[in-house]
N, C-alpha and C positions, 0 to 999 in steps of 0.2 A: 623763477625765470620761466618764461616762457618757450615751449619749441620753437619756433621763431628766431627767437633772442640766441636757443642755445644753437642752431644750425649756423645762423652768421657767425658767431662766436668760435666755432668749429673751421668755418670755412676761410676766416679771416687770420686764424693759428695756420691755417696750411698754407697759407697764397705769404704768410711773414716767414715761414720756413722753406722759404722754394719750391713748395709744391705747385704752382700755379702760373707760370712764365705765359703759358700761355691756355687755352681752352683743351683740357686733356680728352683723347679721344673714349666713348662709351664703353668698349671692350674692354680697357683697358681700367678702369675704372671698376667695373662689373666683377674684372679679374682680381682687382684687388677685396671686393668685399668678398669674392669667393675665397679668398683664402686665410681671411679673417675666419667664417664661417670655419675652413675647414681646420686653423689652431684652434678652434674653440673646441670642435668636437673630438681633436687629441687629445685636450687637459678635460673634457669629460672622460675620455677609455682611461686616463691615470690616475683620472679621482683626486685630480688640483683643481679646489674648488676655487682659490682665489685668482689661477690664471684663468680657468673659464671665466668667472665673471670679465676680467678685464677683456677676455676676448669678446666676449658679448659687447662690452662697451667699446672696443674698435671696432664690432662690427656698425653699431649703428653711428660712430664718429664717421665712417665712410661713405654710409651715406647718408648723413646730414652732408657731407662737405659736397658730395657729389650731386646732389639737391638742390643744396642753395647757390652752385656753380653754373644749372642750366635752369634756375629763376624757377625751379618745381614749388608750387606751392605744397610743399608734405603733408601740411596739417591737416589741408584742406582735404587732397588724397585719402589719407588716411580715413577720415572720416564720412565720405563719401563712398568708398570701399565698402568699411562698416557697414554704412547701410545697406547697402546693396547683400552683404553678406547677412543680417540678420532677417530679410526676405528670405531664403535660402531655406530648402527644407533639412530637415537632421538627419548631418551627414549626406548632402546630399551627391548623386551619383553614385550611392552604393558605398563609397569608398569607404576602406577602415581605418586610414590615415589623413 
């Protein structure tokens, strides 16, 4: 399956469970993947390696659904990004993270 296939397939579970009445606003949305993100990095500090994983994968079920909800092409993004990112000098800005 393709990312594509699996974002509508995502977006199409939440808009059949209520999630989608109507066009949710961005904050609110953002807020939810933040706190995906932030059970994720609970079940890493406890060393539950099967909840992180699942957290990792509601993080990105949230935004596939939030994606394919304002017609984002991701793949596309994504890949595009990448480029841009592999021009990029090592580590670039100094940074150590």
């Amino acid at each position: 399956m393709e990312l594509k296939e699996i974002m509508a397939k995502v977006h199409k579970t939440a808009q059949e469970h209520g999630w989608w009445t109507e066009l949710r606003p961005v904050p609110e949305l953002l807020c939810l993947i933040h706190s995906e993100v932030s059970e994720a990095l609970e079940a890493f500090r406890n060393h539950d390696t099967d909840n992180f994983n699942e957290e990792l994968a509601d993080i990105a079920i949230r935004l596939f659904d939030m994606t394919e909800a304002f017609g984002i092409d991701l793949e596309q993004e994504i890949l595009t990004k990448n480029s841009k990112n592999m021009l990029r000098s090592f580590r670039h800005g100094g940074k150590a993270c």
